[in-house]
C-alpha beads as a LAMMPS data file, in Angstrom:
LAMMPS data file: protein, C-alpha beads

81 atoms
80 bonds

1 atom types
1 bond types

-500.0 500.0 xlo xhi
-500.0 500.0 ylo yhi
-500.0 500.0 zlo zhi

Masses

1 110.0

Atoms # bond

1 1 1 12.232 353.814 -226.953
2 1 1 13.620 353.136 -223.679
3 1 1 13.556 349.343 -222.195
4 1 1 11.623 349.326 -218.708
5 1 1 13.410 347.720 -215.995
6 1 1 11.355 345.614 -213.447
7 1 1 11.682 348.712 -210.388
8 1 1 10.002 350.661 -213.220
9 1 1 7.486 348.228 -214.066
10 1 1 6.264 347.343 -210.621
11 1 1 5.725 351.136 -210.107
12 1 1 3.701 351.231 -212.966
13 1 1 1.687 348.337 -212.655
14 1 1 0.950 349.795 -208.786
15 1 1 0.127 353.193 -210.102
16 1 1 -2.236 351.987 -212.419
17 1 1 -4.107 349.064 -209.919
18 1 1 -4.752 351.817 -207.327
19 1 1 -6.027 354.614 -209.917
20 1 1 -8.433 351.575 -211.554
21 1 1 -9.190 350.505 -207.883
22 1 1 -10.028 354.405 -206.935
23 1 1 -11.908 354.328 -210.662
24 1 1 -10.328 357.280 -211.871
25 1 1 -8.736 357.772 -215.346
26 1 1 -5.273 358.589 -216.414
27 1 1 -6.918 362.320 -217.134
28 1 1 -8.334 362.414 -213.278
29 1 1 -5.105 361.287 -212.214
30 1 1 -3.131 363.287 -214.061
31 1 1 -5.346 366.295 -213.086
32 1 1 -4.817 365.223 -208.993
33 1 1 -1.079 365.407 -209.757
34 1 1 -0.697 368.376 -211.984
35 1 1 0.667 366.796 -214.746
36 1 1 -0.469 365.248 -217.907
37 1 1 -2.037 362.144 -218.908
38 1 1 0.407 361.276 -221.436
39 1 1 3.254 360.974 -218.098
40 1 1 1.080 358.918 -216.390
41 1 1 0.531 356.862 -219.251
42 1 1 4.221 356.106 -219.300
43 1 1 4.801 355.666 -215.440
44 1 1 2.329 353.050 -215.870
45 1 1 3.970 351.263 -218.746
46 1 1 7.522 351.604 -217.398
47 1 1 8.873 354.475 -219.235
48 1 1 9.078 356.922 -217.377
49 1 1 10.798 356.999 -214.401
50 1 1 9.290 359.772 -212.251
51 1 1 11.229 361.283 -208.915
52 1 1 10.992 361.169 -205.340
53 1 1 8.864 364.572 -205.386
54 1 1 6.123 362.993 -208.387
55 1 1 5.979 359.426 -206.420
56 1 1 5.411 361.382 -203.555
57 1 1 2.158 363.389 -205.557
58 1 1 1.053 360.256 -207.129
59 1 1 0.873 358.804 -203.528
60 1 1 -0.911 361.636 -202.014
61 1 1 -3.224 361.965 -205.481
62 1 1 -3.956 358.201 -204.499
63 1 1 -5.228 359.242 -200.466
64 1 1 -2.012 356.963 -199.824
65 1 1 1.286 357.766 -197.392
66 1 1 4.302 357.448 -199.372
67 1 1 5.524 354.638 -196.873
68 1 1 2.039 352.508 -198.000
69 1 1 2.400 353.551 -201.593
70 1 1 5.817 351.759 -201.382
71 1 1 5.235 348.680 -199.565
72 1 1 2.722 348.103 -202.743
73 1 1 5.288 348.972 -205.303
74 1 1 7.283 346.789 -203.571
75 1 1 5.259 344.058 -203.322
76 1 1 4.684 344.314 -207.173
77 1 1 8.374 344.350 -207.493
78 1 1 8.987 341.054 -205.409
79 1 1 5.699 339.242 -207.303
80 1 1 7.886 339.543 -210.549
81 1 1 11.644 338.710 -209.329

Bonds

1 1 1 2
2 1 2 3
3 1 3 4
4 1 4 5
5 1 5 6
6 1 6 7
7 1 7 8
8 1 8 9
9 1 9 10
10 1 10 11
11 1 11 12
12 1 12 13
13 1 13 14
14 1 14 15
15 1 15 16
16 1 16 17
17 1 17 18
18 1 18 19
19 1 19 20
20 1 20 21
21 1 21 22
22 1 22 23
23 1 23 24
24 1 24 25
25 1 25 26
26 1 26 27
27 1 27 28
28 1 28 29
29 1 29 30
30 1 30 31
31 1 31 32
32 1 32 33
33 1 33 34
34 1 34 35
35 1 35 36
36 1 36 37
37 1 37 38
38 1 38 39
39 1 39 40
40 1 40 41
41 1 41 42
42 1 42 43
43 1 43 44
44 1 44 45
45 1 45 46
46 1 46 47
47 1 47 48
48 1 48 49
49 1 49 50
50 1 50 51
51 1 51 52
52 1 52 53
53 1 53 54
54 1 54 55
55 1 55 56
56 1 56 57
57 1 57 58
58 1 58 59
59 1 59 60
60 1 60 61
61 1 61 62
62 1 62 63
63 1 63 64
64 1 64 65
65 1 65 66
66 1 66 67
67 1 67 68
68 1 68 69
69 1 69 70
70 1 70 71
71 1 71 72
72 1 72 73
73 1 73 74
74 1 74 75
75 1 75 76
76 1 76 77
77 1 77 78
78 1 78 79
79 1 79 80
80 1 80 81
């Protein structure tokens, strides 16, 4: 198994505050996104390192702009340096 890095991480952890936060499940989530629950399950432990175009859905699937969806991720990233 691959070993998150902390970009990874903080992407994670940010996906999976804001879908808690929204109170959906990885399924409802998943479902927004077209995708499976099993991907965001690893996003949001670090595995998985999705592209531009799936941050981008994940953002949307979130009622977030990319640009705010970021700022969190990077907030998350600068709480663990």
């Amino acid at each position: 198994m691959k070993k998150a890095d902390g970009l990874n991480i903080a992407l994670g952890n940010t996906v999976k505050v804001l879908r808690n936060n929204k109170g959906l499940t990885q399924e409802e989530l998943a479902e927004r996104c077209d995708t499976s629950a099993v991907y965001i399950s690893e996003i949001e432990r670090g595995i998985k390192q999705p592209t531009f175009r799936t941050v981008y859905i994940i953002s949307k699937a979130l009622d977030l702009k990319l640009h705010q969806f970021v700022k969190k991720v990077e907030s998350n990233l600068t709480n663990e340096d």
